[in-house]
LORO-134339 format. One record per residue (C-alpha): residue in three letters; x, y, z. Coordinates in steps of 0.1 Angstrom, whole numbers, plus 5000, padded with zeros to 4 digits. Example, Ala and Ser with C-alpha at 12.3 -4.5 7.8 and 13.67 -1.06 7.14 Angstrom:
<sites>
[site "ALA"; [5123; 4955; 5078]]
[site "SER"; [5137; 4989; 5071]]
</sites>
This chain:
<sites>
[site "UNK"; [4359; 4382; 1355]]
[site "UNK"; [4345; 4413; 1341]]
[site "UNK"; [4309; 4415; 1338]]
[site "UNK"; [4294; 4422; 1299]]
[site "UNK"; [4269; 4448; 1301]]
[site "UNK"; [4237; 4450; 1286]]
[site "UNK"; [4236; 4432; 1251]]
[site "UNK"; [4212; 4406; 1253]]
[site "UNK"; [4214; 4375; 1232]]
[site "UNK"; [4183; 4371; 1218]]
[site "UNK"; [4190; 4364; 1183]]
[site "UNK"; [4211; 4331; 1178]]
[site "UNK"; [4249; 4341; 1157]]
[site "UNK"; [4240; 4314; 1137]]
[site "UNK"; [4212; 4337; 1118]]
[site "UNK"; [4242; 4352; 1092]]
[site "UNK"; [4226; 4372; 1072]]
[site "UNK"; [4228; 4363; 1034]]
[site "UNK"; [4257; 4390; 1024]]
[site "UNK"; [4274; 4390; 0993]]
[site "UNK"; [4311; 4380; 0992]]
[site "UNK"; [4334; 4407; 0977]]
[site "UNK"; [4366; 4399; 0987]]
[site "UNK"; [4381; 4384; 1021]]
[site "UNK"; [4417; 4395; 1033]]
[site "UNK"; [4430; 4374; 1063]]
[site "UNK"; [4464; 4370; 1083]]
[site "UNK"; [4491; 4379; 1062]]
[site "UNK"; [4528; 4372; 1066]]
[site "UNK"; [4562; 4389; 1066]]
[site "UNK"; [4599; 4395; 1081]]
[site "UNK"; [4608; 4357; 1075]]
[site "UNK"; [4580; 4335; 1086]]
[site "UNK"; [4572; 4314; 1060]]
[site "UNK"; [4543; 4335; 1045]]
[site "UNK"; [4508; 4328; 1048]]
[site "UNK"; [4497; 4291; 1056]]
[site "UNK"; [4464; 4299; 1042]]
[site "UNK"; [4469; 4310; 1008]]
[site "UNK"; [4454; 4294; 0974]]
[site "UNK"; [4440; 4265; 0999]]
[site "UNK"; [4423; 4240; 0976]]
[site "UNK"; [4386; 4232; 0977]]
[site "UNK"; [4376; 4268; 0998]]
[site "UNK"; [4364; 4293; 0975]]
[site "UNK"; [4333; 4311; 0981]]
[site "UNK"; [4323; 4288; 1002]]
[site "UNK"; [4351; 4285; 1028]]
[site "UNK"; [4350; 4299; 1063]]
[site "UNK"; [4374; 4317; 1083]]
[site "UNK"; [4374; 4316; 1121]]
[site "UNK"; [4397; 4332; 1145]]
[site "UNK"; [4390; 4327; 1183]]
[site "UNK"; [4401; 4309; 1214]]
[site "UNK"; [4406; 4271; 1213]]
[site "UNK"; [4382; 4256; 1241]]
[site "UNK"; [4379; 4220; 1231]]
[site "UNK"; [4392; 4189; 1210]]
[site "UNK"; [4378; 4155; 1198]]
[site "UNK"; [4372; 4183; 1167]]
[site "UNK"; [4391; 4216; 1173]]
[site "UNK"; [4362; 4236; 1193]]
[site "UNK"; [4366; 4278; 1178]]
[site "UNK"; [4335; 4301; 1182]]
[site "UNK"; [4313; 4273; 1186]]
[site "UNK"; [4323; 4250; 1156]]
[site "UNK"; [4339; 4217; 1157]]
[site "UNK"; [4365; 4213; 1132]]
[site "UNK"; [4376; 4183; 1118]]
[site "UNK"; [4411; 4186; 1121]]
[site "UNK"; [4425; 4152; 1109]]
[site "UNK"; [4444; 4167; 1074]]
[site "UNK"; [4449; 4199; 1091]]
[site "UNK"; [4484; 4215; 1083]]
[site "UNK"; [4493; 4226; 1114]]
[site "UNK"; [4514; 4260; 1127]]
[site "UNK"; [4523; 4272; 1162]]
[site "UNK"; [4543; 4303; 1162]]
[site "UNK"; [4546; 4295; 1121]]
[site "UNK"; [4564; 4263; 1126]]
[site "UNK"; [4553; 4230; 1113]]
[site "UNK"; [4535; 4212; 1139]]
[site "UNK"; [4503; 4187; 1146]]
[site "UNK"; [4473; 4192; 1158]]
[site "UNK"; [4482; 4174; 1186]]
[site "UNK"; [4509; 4204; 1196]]
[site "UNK"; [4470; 4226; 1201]]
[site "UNK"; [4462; 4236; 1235]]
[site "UNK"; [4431; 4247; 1253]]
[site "UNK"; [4431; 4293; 1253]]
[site "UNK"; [4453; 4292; 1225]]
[site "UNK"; [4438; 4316; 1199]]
[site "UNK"; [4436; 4297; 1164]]
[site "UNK"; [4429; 4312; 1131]]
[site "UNK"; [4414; 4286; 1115]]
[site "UNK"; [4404; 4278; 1074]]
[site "UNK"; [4380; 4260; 1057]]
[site "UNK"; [4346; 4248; 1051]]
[site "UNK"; [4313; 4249; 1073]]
[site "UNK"; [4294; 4218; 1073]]
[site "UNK"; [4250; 4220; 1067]]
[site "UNK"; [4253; 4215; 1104]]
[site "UNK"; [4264; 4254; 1112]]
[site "UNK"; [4282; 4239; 1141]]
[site "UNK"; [4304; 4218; 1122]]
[site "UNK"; [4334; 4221; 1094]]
[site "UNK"; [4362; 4205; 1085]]
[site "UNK"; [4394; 4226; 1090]]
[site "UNK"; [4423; 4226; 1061]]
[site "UNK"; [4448; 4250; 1081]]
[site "UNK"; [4452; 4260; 1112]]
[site "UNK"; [4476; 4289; 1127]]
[site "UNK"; [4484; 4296; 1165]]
[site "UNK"; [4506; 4327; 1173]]
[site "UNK"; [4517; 4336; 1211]]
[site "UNK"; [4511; 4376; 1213]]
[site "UNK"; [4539; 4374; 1242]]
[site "UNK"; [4569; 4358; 1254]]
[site "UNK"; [4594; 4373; 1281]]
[site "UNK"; [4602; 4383; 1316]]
[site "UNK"; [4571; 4387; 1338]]
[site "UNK"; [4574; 4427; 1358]]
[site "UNK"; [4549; 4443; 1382]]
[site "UNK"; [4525; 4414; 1389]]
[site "UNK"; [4495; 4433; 1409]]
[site "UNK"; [4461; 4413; 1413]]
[site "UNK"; [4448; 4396; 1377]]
[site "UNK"; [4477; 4411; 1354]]
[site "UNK"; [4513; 4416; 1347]]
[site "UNK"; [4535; 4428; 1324]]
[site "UNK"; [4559; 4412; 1295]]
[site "UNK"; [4576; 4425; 1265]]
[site "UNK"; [4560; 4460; 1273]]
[site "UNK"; [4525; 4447; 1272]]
[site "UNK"; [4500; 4452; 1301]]
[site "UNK"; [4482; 4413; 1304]]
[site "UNK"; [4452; 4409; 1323]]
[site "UNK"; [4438; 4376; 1335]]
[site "UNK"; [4404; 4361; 1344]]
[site "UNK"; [4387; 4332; 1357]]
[site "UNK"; [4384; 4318; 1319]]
[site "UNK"; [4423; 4322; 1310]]
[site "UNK"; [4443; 4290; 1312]]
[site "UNK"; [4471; 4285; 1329]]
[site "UNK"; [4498; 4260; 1322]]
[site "UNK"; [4530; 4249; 1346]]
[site "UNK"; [4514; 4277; 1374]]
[site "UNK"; [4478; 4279; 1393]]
[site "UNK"; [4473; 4317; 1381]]
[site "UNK"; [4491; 4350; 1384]]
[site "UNK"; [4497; 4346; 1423]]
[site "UNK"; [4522; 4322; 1414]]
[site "UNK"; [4539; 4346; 1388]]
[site "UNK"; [4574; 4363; 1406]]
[site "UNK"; [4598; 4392; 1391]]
[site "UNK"; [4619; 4374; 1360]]
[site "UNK"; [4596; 4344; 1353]]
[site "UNK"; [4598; 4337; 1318]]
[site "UNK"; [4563; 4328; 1299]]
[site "UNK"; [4545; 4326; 1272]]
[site "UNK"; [4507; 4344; 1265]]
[site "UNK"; [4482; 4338; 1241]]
[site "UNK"; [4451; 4367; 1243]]
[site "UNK"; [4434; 4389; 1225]]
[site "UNK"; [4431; 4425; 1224]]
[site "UNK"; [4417; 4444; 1247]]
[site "UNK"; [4432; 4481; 1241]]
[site "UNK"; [4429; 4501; 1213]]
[site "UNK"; [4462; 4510; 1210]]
[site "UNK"; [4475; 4471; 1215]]
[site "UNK"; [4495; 4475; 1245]]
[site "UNK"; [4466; 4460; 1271]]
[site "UNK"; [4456; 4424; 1260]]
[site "UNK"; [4433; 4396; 1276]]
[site "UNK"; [4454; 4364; 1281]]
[site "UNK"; [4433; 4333; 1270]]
[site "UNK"; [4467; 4310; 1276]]
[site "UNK"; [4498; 4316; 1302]]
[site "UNK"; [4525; 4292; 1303]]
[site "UNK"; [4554; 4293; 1323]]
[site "UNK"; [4591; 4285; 1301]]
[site "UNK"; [4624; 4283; 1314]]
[site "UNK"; [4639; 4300; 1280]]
[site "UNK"; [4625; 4318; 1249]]
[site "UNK"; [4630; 4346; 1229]]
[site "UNK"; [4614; 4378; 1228]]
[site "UNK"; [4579; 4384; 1215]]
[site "UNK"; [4564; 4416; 1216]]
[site "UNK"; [4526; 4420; 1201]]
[site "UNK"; [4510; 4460; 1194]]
[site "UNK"; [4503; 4490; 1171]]
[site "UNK"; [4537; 4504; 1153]]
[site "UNK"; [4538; 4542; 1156]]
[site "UNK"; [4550; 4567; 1133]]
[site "UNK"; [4581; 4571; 1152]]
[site "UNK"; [4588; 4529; 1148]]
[site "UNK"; [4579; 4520; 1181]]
[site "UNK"; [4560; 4493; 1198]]
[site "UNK"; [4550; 4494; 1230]]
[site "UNK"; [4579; 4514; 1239]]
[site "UNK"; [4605; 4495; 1221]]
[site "UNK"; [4624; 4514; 1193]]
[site "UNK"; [4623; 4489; 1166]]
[site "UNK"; [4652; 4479; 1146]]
[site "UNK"; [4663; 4451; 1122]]
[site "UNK"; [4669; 4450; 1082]]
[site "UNK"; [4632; 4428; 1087]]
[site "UNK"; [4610; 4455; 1093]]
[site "UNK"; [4616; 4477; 1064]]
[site "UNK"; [4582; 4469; 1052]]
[site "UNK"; [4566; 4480; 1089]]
[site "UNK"; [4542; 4509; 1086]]
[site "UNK"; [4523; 4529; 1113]]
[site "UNK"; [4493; 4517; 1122]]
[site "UNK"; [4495; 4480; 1118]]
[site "UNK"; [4489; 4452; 1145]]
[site "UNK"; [4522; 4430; 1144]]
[site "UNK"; [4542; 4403; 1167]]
[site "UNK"; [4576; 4410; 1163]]
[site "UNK"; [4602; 4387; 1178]]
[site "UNK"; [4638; 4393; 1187]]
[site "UNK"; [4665; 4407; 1209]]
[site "UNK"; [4659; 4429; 1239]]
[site "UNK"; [4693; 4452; 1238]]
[site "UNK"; [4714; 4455; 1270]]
[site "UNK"; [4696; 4493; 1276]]
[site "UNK"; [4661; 4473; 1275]]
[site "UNK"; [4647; 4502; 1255]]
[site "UNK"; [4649; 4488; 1217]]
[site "UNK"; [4641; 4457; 1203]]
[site "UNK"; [4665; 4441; 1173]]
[site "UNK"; [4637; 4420; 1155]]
[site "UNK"; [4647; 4388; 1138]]
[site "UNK"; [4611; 4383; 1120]]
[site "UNK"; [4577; 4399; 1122]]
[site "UNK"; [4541; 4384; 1116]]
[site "UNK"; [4511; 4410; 1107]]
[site "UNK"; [4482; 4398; 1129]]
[site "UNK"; [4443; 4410; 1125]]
[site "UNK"; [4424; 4409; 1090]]
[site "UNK"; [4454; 4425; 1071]]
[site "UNK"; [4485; 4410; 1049]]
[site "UNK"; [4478; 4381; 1024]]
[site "UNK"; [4444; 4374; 1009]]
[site "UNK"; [4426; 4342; 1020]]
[site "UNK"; [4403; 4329; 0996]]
[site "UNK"; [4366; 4341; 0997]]
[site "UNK"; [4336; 4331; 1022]]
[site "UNK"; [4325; 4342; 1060]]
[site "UNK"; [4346; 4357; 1081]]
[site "UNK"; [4339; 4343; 1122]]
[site "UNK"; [4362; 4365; 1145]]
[site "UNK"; [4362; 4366; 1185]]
[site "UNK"; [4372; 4392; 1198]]
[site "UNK"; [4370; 4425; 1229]]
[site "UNK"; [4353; 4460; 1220]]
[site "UNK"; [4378; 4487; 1222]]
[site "UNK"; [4366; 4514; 1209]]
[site "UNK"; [4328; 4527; 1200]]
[site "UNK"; [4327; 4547; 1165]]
[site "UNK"; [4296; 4564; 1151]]
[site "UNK"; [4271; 4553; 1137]]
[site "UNK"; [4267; 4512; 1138]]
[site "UNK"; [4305; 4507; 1138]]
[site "UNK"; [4329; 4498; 1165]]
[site "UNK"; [4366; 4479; 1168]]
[site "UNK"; [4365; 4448; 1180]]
[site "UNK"; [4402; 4442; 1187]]
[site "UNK"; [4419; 4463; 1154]]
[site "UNK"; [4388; 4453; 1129]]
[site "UNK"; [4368; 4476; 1122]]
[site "UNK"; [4327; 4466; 1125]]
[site "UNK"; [4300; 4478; 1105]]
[site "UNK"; [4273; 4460; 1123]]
[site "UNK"; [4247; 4485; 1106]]
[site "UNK"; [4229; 4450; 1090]]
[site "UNK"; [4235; 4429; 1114]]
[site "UNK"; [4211; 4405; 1135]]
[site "UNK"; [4215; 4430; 1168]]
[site "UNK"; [4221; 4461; 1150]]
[site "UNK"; [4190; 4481; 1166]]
[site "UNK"; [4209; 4467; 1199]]
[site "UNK"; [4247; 4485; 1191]]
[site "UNK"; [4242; 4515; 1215]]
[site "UNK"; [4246; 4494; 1247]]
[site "UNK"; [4274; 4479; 1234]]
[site "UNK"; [4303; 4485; 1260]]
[site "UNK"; [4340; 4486; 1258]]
[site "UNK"; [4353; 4452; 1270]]
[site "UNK"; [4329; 4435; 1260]]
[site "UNK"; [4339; 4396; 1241]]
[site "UNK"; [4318; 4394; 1210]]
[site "UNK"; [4315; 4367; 1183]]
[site "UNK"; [4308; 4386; 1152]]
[site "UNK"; [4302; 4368; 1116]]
[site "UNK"; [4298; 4384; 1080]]
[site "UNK"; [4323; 4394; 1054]]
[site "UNK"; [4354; 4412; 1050]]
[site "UNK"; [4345; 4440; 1025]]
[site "UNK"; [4368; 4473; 1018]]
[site "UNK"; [4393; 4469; 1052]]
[site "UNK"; [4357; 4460; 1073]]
[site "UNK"; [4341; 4437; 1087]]
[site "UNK"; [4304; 4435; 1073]]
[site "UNK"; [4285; 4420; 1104]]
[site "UNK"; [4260; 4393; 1094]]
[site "UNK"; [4254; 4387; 1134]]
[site "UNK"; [4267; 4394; 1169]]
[site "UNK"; [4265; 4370; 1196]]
[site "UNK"; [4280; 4381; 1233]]
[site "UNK"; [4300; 4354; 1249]]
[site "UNK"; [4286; 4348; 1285]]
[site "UNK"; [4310; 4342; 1317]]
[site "UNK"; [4293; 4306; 1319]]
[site "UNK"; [4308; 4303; 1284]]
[site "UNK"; [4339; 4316; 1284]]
[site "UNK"; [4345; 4289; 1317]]
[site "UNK"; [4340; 4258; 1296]]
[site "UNK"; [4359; 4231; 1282]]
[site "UNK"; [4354; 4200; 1268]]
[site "UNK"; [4377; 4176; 1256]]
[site "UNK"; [4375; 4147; 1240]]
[site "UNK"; [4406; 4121; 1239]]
[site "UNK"; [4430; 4091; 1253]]
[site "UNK"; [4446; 4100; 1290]]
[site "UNK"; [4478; 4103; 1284]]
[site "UNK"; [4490; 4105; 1325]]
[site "UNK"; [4472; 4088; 1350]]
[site "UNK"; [4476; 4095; 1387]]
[site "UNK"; [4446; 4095; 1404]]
[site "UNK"; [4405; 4105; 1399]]
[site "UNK"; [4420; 4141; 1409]]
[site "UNK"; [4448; 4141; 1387]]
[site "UNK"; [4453; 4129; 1356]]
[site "UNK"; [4458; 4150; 1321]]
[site "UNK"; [4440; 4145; 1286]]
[site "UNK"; [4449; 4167; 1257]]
[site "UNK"; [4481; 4184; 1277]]
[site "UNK"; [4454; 4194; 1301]]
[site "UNK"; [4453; 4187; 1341]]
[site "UNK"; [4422; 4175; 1350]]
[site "UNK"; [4406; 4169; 1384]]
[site "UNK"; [4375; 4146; 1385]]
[site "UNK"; [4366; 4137; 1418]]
[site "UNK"; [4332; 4157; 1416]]
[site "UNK"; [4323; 4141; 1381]]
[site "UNK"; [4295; 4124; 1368]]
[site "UNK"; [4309; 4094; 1354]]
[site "UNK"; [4290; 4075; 1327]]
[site "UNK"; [4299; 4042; 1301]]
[site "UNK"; [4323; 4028; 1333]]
[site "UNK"; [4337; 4032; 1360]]
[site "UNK"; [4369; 4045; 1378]]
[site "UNK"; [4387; 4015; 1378]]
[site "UNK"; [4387; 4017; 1339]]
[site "UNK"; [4404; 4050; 1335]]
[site "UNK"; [4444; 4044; 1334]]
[site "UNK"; [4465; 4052; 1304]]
[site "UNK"; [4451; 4051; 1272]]
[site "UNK"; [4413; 4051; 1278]]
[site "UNK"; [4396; 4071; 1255]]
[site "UNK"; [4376; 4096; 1274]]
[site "UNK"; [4348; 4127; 1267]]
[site "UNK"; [4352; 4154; 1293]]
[site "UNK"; [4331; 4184; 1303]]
[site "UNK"; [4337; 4208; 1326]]
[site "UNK"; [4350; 4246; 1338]]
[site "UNK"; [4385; 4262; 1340]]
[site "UNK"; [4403; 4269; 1373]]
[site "UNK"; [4436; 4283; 1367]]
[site "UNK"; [4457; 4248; 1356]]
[site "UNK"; [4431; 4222; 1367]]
[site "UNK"; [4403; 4215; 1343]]
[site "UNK"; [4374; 4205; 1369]]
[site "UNK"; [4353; 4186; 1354]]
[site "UNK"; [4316; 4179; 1361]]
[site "UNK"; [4305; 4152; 1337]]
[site "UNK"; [4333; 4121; 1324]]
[site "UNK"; [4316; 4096; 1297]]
[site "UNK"; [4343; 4068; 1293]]
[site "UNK"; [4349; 4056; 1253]]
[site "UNK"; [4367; 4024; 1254]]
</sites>
């Protein structure tokens, strides 16, 4: 994994300063999709919370720390209907709705997972690849799902990726999720340029009339025969742009890509003013590529940091899950949430393994490994 350099932790990103609210703008929709699932959400308002960051547990949807009640959730993947059960560890969620008293807790009222990239896999070297025209880079946190990591990835596979950003010009990302398919359509995630291209794909389609340079957007379509332009079927504007989402704090994980002056920087394609925030006398060793959890506001097209909190390699390695097996082969191999688990190093607690078979309620812990969830402690429910 790459090593974060320099920013030390040392104030929790729990202590959100107390900012004042003046507007928050969220995921937006477009080209077909069904609009914005978070829109006029009943019981937010100023008091709601938006998160957007990678999924790394369930019992409650784990994002950035908080455990969201998910149970009357609506649920999209790729913005179709679906259930919370459809979520997956590394998939990046943008989640809605209300912090508990307990900062770690909320209950979630919508939640939206979009794959940044779906195609044919080209030029595989070490940790990253390349689909729909986008560089992907893996590390020792990104899940994998039907493949043990990119040494298994050959010429032509099809998959799908969920990441965030990690250039500033949106053709490098940082898979969090890589599952291999046997079909799908395009998807293709970046920056639109003047000339209406993304990532080197000359864009067209009635749907993206309303497309303008500058903008982070996942199209998805038709590669044509000449593999140089894209015929785009719909389009979804990702990053804190589109529809308005109803006010309150604004929790976003994301990867530094690009340093601006003063106490500003990008983290992904927001824009941070961190110039009041908890580590602000700490922004010059700030370094591109680094994984941040930032909290404050969305205020005139920025991000008004309340607090920054670096996500550690430890971190980023851990899962926990909490649910019923649902296959059962052996202590090394059994799967819990759509996730592979081996458990033959685990501390096992409230049984024994006899009483794990199909069914049993069981709370995991433990670190990623390409598809295998290892895990180190197993407390059995029922």
């Amino acid at each position: 994994m790459k090593q974060h350099n320099g920013l030390s932790p040392s104030v929790s990103r729990r202590s959100l300063l107390a900012l004042v609210a003046s507007g928050l703008a969220g995921c937006g929709g477009g080209g077909g999709l069904g609009g914005s699932l978070f829109a006029a959400l009943p019981g937010t308002g100023g008091t709601g919370l938006f998160a957007q960051g990678t999924i790394v547990g369930f019992g409650s949807v784990i994002v950035n720390g908080i455990r969201f009640d998910d149970t009357a959730a609506a649920v999209q993947v790729d913005g179709l209907a679906a259930g919370s059960q459809d979520l997956r560890l590394g998939m990046v969620a943008d989640v809605q709705g209300l912090r508990g008293a307990d900062l770690t807790l909320g209950v979630a009222n919508a939640i939206a997972v979009w794959s940044i990239a779906q195609g044919a896999v080209s030029q595989v070297q070490g940790g990253q690849f390349m689909v729909a025209g986008m560089l992907i880079e893996t590390n020792a946190a990104t899940v994998f799902d039907g493949l043990s990591g990119t040494a298994g990835l050959v010429h032509g596979m099809r998959v799908v990726v969920w990441g965030l950003q990690s250039g500033i010009d949106g053709s490098r990302w940082t898979a969090t999720r890589v599952a291999l398919v046997t079909a799908t359509s395009m998807v293709c995630t970046g920056i639109v340029t003047a000339t209406g291209t993304l990532n080197g794909f000359a864009l067209s389609g009635q749907s993206i009339a309303s497309l303008r340079s500058g903008q982070l957007v996942r199209v998805q379509g038709a590669l044509s025969s000449s593999g140089g332009s894209l015929q785009v079927d719909s389009f979804k504007l990702l990053g804190l742009q589109g529809s308005s989402l109803p006010q309150g704090e604004v929790e976003i994980e994301g990867l530094v890509t690009a340093l601006l002056s003063g106490s500003r920087f990008m983290l992904g394609s927001v824009e941070v003013d961190a110039s009041s925030a908890s580590l602000a006398a700490s922004y010059k060793v700030l370094a591109i590529g680094q994984r941040l959890e930032v909290e404050g506001i969305w205020q005139g097209g920025v991000l008004k940091a309340g607090s920054l909190g670096v996500e550690s390699e430890e971190k980023l390695d851990e899962a926990e899950i909490e649910a019923k097996i649902e296959q059962f082969t052996s202590l090394a191999n059994f799967v819990v949430r759509g996730q592979r688990c081996d458990a033959t190093s685990a501390v096992i607690s409230e049984g024994v393994v006899s009483d794990l078979k199909v069914g049993v309620k069981v709370k995991l812990r433990g670190t990623k490994a390409g598809d295998v969830l290892m895990v180190t402690t197993l407390e059995i429910s029922d």
